[in-house]
Structures are given as C-alpha cells and as structure tokens.
PyMOL Python script that loads the backbone (N, CA, C, O; Angstrom):
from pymol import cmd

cmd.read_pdbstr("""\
ATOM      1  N   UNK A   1     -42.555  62.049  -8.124  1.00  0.00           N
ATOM      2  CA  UNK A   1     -42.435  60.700  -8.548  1.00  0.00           C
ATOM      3  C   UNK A   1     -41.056  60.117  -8.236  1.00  0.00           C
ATOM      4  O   UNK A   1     -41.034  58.945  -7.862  1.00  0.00           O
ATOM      5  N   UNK A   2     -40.060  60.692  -8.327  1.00  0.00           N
ATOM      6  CA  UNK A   2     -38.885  60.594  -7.499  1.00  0.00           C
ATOM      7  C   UNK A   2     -38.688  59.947  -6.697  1.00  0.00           C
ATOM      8  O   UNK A   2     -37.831  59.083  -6.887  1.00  0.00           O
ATOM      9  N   UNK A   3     -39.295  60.007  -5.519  1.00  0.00           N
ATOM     10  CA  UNK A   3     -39.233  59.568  -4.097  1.00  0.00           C
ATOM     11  C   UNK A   3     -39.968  58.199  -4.110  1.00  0.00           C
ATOM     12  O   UNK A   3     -39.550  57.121  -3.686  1.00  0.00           O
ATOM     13  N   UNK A   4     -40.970  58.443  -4.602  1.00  0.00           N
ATOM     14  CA  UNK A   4     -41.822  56.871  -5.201  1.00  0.00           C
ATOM     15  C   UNK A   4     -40.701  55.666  -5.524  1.00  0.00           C
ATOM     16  O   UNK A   4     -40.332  54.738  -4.804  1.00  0.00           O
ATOM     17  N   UNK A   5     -40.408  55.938  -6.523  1.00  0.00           N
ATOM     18  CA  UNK A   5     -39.241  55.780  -7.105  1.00  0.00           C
ATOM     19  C   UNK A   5     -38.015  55.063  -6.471  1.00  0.00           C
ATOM     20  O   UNK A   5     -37.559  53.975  -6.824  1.00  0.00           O
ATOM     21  N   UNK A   6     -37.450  56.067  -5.225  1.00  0.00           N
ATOM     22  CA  UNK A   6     -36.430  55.336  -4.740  1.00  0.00           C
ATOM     23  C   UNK A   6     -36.690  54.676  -3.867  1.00  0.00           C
ATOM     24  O   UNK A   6     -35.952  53.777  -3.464  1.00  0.00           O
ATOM     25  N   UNK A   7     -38.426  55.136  -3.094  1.00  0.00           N
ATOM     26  CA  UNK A   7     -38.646  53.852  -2.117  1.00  0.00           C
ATOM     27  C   UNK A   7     -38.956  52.456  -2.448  1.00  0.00           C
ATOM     28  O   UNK A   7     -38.893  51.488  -1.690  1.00  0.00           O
ATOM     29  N   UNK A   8     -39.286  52.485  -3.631  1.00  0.00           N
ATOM     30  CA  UNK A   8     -39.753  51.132  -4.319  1.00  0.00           C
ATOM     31  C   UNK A   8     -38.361  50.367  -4.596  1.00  0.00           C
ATOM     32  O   UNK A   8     -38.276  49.143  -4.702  1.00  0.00           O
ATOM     33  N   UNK A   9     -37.108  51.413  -4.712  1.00  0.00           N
ATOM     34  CA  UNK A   9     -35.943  50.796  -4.842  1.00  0.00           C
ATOM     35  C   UNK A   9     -35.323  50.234  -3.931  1.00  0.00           C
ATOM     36  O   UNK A   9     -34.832  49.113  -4.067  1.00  0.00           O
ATOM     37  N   UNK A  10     -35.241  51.014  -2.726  1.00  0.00           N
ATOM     38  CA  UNK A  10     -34.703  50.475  -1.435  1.00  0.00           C
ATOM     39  C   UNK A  10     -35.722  49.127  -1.078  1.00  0.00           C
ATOM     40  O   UNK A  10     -35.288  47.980  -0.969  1.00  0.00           O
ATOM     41  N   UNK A  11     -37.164  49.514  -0.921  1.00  0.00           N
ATOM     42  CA  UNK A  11     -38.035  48.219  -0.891  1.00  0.00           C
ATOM     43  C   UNK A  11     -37.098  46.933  -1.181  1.00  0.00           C
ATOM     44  O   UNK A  11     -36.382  46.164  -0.539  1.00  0.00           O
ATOM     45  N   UNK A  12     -37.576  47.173  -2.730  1.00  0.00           N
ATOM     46  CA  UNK A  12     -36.664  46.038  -3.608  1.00  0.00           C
ATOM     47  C   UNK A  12     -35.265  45.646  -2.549  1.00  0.00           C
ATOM     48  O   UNK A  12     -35.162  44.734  -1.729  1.00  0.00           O
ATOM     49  N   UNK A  13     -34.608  46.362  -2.808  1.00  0.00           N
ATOM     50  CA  UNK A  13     -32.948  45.733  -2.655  1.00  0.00           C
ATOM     51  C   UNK A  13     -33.496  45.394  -0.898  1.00  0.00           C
ATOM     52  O   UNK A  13     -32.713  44.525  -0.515  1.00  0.00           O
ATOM     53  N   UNK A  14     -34.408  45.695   0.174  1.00  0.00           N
ATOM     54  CA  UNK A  14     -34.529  45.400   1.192  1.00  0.00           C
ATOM     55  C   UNK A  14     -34.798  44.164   1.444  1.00  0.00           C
ATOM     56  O   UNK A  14     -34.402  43.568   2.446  1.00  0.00           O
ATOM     57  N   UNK A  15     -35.692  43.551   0.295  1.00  0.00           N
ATOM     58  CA  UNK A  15     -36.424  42.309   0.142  1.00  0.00           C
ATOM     59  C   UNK A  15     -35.087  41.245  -0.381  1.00  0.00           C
ATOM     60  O   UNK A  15     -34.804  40.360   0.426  1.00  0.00           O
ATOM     61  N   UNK A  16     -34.277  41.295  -1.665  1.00  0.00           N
ATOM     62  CA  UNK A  16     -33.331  41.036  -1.322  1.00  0.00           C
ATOM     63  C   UNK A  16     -32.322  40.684  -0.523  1.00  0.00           C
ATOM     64  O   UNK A  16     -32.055  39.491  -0.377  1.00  0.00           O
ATOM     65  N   UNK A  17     -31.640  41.626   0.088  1.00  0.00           N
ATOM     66  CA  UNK A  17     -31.114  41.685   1.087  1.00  0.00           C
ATOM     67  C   UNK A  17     -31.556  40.177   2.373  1.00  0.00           C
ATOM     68  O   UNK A  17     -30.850  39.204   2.638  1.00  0.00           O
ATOM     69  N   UNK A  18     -32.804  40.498   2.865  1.00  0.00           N
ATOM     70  CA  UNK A  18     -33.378  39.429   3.409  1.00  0.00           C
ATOM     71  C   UNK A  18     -33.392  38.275   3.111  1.00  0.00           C
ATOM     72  O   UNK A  18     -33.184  37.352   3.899  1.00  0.00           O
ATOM     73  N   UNK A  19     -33.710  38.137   1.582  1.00  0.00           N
ATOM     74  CA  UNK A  19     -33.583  36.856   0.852  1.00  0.00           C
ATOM     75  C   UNK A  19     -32.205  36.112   1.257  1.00  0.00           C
ATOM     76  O   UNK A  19     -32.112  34.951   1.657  1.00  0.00           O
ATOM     77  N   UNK A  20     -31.129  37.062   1.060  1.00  0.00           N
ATOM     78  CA  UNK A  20     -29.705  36.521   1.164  1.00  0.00           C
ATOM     79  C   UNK A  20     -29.571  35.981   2.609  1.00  0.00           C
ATOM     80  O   UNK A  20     -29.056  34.901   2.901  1.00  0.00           O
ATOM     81  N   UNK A  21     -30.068  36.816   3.418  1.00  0.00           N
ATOM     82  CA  UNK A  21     -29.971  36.283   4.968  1.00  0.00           C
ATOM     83  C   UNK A  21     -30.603  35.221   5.117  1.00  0.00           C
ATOM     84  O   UNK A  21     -30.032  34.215   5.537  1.00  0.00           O
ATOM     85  N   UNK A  22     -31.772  35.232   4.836  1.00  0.00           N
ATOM     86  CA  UNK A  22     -32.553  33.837   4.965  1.00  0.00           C
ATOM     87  C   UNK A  22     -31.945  32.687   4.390  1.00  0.00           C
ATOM     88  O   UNK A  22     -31.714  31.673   5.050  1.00  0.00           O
ATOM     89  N   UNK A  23     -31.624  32.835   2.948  1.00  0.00           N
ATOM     90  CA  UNK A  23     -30.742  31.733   2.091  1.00  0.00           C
ATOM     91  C   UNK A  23     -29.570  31.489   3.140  1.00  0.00           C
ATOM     92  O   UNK A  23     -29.475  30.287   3.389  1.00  0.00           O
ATOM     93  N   UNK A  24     -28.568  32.344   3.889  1.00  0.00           N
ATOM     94  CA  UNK A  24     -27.555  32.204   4.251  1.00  0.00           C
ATOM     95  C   UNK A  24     -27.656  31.434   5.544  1.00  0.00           C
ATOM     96  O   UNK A  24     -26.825  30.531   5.635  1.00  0.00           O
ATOM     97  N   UNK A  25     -28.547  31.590   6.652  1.00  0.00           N
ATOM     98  CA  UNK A  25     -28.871  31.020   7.489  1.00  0.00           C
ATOM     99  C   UNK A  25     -29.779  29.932   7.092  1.00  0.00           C
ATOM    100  O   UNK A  25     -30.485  29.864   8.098  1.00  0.00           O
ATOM    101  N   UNK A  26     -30.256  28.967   6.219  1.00  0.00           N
ATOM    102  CA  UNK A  26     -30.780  27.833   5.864  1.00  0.00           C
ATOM    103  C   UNK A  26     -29.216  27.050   5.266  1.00  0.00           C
ATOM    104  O   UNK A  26     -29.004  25.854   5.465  1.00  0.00           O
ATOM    105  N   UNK A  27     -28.487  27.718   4.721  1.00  0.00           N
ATOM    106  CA  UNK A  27     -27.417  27.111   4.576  1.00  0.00           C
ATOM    107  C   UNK A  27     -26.215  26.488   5.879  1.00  0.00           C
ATOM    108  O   UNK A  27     -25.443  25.561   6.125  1.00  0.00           O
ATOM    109  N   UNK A  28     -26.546  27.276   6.213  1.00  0.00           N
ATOM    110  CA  UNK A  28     -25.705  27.100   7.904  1.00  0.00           C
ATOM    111  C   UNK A  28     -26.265  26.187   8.659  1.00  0.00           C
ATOM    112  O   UNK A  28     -25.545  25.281   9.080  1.00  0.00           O
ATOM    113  N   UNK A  29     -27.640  26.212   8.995  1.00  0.00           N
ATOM    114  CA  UNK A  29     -28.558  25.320   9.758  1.00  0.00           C
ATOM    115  C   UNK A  29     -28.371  23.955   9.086  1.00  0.00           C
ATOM    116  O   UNK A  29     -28.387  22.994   9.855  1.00  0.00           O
ATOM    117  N   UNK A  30     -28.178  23.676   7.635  1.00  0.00           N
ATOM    118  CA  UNK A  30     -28.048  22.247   6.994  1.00  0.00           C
ATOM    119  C   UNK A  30     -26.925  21.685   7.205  1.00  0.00           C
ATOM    120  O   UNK A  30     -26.709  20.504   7.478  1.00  0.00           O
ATOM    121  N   UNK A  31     -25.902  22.890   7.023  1.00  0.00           N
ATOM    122  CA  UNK A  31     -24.412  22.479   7.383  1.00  0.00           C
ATOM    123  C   UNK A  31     -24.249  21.747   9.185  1.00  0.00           C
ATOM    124  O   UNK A  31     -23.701  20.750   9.655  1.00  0.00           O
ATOM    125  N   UNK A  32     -24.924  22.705   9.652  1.00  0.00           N
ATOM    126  CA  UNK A  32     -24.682  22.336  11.138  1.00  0.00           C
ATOM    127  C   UNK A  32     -24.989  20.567  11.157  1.00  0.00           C
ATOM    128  O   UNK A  32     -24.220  19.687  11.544  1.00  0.00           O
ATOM    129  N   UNK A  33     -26.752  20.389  10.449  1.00  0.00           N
ATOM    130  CA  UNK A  33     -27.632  19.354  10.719  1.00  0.00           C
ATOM    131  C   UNK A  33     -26.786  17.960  10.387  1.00  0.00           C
ATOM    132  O   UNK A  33     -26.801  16.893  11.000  1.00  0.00           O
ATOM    133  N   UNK A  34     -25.989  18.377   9.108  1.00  0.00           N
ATOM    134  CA  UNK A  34     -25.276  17.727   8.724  1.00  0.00           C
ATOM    135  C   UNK A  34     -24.219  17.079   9.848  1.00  0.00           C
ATOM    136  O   UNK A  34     -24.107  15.882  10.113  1.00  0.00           O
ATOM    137  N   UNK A  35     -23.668  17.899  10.283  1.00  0.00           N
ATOM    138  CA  UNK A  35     -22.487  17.398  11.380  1.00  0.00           C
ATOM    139  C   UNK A  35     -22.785  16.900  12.308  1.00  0.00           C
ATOM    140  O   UNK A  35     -22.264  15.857  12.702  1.00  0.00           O
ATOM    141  N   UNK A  36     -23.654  17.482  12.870  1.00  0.00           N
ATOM    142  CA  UNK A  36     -24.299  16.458  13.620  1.00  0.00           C
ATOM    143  C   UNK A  36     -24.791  15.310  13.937  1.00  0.00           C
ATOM    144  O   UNK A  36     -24.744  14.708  15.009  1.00  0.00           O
ATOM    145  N   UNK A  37     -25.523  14.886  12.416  1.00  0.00           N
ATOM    146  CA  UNK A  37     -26.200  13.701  12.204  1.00  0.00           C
ATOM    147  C   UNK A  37     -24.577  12.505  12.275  1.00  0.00           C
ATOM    148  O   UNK A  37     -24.371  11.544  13.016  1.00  0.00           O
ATOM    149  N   UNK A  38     -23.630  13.156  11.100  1.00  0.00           N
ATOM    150  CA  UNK A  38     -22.122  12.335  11.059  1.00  0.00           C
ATOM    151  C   UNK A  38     -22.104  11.877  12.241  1.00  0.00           C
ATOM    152  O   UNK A  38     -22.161  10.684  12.539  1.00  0.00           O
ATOM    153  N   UNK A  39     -21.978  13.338  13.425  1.00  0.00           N
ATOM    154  CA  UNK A  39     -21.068  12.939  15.044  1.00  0.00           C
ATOM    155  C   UNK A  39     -22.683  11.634  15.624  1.00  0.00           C
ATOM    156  O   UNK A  39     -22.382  10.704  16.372  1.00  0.00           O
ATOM    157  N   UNK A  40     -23.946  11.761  15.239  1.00  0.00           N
ATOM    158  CA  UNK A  40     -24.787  10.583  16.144  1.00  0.00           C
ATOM    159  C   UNK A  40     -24.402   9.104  15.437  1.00  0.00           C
ATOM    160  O   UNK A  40     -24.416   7.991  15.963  1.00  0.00           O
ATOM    161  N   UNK A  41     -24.132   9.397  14.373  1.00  0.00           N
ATOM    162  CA  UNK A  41     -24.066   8.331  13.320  1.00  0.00           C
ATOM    163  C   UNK A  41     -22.569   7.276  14.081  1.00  0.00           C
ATOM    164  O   UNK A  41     -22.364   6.065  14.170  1.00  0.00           O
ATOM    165  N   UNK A  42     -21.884   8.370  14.451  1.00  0.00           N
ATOM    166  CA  UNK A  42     -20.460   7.715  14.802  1.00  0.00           C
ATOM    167  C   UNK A  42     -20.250   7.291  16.105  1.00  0.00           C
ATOM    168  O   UNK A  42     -19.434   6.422  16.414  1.00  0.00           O
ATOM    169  N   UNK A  43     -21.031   7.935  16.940  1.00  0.00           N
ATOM    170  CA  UNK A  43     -21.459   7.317  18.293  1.00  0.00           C
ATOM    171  C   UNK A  43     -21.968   6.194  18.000  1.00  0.00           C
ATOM    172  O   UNK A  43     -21.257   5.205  18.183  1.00  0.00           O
ATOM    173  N   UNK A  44     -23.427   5.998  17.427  1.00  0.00           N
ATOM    174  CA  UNK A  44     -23.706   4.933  17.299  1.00  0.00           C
ATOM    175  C   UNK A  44     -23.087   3.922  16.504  1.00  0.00           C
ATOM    176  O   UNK A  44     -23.729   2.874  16.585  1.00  0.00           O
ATOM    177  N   UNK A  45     -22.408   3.864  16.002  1.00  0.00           N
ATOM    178  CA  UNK A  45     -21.251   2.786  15.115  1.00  0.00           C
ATOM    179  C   UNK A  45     -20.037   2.461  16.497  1.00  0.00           C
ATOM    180  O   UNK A  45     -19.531   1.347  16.633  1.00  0.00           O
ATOM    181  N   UNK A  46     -19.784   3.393  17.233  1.00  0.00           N
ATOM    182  CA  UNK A  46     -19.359   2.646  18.259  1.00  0.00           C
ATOM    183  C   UNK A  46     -19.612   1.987  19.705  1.00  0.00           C
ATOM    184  O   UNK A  46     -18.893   1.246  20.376  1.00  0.00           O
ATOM    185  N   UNK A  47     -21.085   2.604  19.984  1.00  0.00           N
ATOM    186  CA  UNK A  47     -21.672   1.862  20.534  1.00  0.00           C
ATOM    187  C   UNK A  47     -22.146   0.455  20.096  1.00  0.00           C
ATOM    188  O   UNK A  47     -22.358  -0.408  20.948  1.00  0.00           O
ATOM    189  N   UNK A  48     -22.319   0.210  18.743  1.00  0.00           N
ATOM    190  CA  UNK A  48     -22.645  -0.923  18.405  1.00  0.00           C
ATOM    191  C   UNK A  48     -21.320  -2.007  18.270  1.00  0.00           C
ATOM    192  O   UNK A  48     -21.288  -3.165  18.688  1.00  0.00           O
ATOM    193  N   UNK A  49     -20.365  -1.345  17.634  1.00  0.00           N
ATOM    194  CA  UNK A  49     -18.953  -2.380  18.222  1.00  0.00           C
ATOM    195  C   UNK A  49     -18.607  -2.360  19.359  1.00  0.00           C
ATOM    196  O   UNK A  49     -17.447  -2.737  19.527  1.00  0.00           O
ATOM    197  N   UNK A  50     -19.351  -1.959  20.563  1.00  0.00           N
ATOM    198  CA  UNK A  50     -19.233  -2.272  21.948  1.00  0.00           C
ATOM    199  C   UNK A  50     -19.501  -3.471  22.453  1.00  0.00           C
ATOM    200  O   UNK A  50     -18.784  -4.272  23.053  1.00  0.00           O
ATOM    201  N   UNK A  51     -21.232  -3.515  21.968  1.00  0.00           N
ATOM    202  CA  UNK A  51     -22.272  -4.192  21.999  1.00  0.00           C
ATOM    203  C   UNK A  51     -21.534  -5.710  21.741  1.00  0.00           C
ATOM    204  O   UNK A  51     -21.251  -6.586  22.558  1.00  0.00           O
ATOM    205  N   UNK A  52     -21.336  -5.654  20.227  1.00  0.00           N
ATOM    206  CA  UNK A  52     -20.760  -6.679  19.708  1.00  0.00           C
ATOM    207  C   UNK A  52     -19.459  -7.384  20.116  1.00  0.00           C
ATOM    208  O   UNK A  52     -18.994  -8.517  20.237  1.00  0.00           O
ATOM    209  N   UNK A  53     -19.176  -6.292  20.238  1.00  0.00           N
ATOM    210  CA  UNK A  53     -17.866  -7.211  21.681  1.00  0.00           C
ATOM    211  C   UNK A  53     -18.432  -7.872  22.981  1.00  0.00           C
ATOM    212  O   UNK A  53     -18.137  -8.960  23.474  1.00  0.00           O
ATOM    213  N   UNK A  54     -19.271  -6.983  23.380  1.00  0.00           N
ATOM    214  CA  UNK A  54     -19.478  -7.595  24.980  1.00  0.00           C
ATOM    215  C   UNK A  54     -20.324  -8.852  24.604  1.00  0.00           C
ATOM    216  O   UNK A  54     -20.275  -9.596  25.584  1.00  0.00           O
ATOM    217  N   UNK A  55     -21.069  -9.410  23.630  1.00  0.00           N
ATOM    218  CA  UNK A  55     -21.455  -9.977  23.219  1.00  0.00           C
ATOM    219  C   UNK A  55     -20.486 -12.077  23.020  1.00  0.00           C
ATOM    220  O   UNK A  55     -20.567 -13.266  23.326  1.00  0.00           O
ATOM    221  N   UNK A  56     -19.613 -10.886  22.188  1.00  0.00           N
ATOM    222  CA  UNK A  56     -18.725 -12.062  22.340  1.00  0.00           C
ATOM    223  C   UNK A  56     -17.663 -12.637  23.370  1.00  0.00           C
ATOM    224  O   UNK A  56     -16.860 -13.566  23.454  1.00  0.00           O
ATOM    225  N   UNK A  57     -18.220 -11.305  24.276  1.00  0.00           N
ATOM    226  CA  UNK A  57     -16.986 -11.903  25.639  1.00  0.00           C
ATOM    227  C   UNK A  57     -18.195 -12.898  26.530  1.00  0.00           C
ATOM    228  O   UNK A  57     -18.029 -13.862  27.276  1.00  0.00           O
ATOM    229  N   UNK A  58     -18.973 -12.452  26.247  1.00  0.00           N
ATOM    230  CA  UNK A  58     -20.576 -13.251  27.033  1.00  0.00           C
ATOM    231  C   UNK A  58     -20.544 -14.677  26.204  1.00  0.00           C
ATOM    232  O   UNK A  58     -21.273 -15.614  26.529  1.00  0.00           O
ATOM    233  N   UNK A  59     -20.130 -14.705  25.706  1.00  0.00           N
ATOM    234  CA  UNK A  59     -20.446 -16.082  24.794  1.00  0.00           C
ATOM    235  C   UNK A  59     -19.198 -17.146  25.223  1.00  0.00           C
ATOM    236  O   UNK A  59     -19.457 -18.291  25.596  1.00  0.00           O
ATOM    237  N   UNK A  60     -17.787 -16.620  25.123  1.00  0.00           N
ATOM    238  CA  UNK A  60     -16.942 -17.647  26.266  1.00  0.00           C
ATOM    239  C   UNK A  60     -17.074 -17.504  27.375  1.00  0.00           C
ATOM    240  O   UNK A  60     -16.446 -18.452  27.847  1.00  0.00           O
ATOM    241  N   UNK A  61     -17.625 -16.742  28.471  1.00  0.00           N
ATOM    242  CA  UNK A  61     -17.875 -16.531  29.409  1.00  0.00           C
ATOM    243  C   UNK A  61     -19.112 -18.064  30.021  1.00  0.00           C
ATOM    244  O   UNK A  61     -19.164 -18.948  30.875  1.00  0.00           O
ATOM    245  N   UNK A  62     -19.891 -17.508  28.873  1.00  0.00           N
ATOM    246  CA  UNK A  62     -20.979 -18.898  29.279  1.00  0.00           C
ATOM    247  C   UNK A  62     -20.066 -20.111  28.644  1.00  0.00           C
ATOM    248  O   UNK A  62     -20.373 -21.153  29.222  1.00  0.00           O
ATOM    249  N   UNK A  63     -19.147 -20.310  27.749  1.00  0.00           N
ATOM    250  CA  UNK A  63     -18.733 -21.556  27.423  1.00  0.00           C
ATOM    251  C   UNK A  63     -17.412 -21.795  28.737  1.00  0.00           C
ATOM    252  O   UNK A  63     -16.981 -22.928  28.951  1.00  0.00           O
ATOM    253  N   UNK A  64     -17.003 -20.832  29.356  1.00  0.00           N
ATOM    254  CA  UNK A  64     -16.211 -21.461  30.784  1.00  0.00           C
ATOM    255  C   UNK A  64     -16.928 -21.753  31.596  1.00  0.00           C
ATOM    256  O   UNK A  64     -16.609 -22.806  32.149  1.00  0.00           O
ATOM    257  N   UNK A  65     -18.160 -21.106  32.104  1.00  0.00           N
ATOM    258  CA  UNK A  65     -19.105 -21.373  32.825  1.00  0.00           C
ATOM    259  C   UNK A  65     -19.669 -22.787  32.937  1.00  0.00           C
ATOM    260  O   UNK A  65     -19.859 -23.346  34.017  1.00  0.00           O
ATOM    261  N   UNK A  66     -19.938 -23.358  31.665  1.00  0.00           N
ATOM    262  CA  UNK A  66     -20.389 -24.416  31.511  1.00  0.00           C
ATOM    263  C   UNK A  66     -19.261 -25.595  31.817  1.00  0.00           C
ATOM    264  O   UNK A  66     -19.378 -26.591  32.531  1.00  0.00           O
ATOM    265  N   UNK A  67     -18.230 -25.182  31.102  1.00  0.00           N
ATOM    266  CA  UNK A  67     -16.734 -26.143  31.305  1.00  0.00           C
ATOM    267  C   UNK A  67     -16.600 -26.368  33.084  1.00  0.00           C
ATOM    268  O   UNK A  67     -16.207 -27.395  33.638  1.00  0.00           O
ATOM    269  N   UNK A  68     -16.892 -25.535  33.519  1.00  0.00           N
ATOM    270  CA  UNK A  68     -16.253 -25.235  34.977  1.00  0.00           C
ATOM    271  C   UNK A  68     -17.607 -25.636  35.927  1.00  0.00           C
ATOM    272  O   UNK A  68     -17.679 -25.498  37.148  1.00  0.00           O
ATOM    273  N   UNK A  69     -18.617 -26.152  35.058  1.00  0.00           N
ATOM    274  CA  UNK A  69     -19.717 -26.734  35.832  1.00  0.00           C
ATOM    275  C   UNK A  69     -19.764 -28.485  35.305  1.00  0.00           C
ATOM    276  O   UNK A  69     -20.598 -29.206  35.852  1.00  0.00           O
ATOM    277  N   UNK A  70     -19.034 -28.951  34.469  1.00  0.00           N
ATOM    278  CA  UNK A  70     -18.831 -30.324  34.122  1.00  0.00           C
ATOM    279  C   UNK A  70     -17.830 -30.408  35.087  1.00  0.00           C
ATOM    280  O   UNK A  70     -17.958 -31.333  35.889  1.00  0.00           O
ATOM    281  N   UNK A  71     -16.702 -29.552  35.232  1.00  0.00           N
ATOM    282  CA  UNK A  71     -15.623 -29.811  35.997  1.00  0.00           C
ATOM    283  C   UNK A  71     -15.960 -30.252  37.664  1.00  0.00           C
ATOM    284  O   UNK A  71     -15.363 -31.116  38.306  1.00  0.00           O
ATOM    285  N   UNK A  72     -16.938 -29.504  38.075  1.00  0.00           N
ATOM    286  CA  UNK A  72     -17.353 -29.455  39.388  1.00  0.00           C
ATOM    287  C   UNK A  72     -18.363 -30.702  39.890  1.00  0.00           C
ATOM    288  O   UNK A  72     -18.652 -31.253  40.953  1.00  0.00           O
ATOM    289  N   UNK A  73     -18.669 -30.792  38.673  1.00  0.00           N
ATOM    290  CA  UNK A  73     -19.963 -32.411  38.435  1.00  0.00           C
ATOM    291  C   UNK A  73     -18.589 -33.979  38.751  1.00  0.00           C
ATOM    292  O   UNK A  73     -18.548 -34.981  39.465  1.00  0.00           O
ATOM    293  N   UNK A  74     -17.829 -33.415  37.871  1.00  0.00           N
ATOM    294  CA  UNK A  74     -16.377 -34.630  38.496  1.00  0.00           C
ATOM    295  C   UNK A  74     -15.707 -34.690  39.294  1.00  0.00           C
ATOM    296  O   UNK A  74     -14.819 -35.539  39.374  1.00  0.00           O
ATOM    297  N   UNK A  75     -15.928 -33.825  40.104  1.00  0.00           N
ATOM    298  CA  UNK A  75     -14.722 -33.450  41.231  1.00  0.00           C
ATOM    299  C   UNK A  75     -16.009 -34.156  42.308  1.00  0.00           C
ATOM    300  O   UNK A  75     -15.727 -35.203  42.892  1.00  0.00           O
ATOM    301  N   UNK A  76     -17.314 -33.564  42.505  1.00  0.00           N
ATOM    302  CA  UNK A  76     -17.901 -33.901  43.007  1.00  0.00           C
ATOM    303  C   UNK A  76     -18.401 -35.291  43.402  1.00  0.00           C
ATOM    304  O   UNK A  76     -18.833 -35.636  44.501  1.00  0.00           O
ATOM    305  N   UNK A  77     -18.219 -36.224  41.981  1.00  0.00           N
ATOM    306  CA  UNK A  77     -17.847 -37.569  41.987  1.00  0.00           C
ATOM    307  C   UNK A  77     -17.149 -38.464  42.801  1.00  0.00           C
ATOM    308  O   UNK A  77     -17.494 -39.394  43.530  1.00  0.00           O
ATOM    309  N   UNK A  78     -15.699 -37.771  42.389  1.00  0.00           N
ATOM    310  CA  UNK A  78     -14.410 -38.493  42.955  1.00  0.00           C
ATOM    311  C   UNK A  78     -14.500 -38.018  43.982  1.00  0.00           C
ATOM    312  O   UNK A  78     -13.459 -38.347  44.550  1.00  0.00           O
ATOM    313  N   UNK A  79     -15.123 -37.384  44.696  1.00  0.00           N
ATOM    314  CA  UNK A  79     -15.203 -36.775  46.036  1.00  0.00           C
ATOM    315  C   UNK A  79     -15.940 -38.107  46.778  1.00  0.00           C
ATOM    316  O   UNK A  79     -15.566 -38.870  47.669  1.00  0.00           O
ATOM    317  N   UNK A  80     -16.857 -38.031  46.176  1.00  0.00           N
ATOM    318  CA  UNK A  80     -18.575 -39.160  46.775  1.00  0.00           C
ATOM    319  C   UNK A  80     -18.112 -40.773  46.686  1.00  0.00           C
ATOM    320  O   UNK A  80     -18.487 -41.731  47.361  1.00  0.00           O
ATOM    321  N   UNK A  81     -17.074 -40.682  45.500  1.00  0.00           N
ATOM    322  CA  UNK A  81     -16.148 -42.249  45.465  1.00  0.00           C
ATOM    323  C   UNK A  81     -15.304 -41.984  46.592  1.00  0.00           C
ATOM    324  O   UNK A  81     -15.381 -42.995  47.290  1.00  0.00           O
ATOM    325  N   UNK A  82     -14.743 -41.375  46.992  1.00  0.00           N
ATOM    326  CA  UNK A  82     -13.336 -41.399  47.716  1.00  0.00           C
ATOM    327  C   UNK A  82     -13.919 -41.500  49.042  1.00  0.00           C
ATOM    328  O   UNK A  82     -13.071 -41.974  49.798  1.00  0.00           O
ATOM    329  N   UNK A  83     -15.323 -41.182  49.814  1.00  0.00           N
ATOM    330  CA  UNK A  83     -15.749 -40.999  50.709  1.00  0.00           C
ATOM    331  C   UNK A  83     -15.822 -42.303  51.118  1.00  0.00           C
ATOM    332  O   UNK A  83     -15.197 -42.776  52.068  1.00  0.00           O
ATOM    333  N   UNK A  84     -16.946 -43.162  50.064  1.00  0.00           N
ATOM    334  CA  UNK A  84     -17.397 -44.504  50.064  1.00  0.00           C
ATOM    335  C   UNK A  84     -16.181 -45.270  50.272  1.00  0.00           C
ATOM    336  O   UNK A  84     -16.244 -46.143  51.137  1.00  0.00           O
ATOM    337  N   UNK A  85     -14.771 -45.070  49.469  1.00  0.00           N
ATOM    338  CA  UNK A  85     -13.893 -45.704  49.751  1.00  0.00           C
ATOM    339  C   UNK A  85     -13.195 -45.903  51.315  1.00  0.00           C
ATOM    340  O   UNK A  85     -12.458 -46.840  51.621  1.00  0.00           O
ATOM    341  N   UNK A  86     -13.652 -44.688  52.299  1.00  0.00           N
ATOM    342  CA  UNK A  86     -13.404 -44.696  53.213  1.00  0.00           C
ATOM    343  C   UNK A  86     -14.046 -45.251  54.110  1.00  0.00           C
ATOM    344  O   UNK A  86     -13.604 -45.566  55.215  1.00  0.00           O
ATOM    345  N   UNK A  87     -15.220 -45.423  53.673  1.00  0.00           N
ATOM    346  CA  UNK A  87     -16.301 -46.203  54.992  1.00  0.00           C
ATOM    347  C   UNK A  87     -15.797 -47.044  54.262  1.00  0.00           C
ATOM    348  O   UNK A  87     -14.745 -46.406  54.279  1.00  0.00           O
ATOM    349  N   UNK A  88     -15.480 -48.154  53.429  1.00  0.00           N
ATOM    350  CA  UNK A  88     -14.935 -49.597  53.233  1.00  0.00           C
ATOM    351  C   UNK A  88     -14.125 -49.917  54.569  1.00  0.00           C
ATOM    352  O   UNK A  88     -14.407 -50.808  55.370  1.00  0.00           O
ATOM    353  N   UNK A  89     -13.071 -49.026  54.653  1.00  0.00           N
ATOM    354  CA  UNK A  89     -12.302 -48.781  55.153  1.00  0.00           C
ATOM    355  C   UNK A  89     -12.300 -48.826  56.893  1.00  0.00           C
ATOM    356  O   UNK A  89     -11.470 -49.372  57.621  1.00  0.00           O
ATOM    357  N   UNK A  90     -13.165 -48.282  57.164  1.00  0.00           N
ATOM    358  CA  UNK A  90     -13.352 -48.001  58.543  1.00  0.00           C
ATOM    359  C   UNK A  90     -13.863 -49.567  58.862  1.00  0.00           C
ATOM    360  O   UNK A  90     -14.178 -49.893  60.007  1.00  0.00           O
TER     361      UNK A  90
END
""", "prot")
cmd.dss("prot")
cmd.show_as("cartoon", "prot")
cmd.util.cbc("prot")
cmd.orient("prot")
C-alpha cells in the first residue's frame, strides 16, 4: 500500500505542478496581449494626428487654390482690357 500511496502523491503534486505552469504561462500571454494592444493603440493615436493634420493642411491648400483662381480670373481681365485697349489704338 506504500507505493500506492506515493504514486497518488507524486500524481497529485504532478497535477499541481502543471497547474502552476499553465497559470504561469496564461499570465505571461495577458501580459504580452496587454502590450501590445498599448503599442496598436499608440500607433493608431498617431496615425490619426497625422490624418488630422494633413487634413488641415488640405483645407488652406484648397483656400489658396481658390484665392489664386480669383486672382487668375483678374489678371485675365486686365489682360482682355489691355488688349482691347490696343486695337483702339492701332
């Protein structure tokens, strides 16, 4: 009965044992999941203040765009006057 005995013991503390490994590596794997998720989280927080910049460089971009197409609408004018002024002329 002895031997019974101590195999049921080692059993035991074997099952244990495992338990701890398993617990220990679910702990690690969360830890990892964890850091990870932080480092996507922080990429994406600066990809999105990218975004939001290029955003607002696009937005004076189209407001020079537009300035610099009124500008070209007047030049084009005084161009078409100054022409006419010349056939008077001739």
């Amino acid at each position: 009965m002895g031997a019974v005995d101590i195999g049921l013991l080692i059993a035991v503390i074997g099952c244990f044992v495992g338990l701890a490994g398993w617990l220990s590596g679910r702990d690690k794997k969360l830890t990892n999941d964890g850091e990870w998720k932080g480092t996507v989280n922080t990429k994406l927080d600066d990809i999105k203040s990218s975004v939001s910049g290029t955003t607002a460089e696009l937005v004076k971009i189209n407001a020079t765009l537009n300035e610099h197409g009124e500008r070209l609408t007047a030049v084009e004018s005084s161009a078409k006057q100054a022409h006419h002024r010349l056939d008077e002329l001739k």
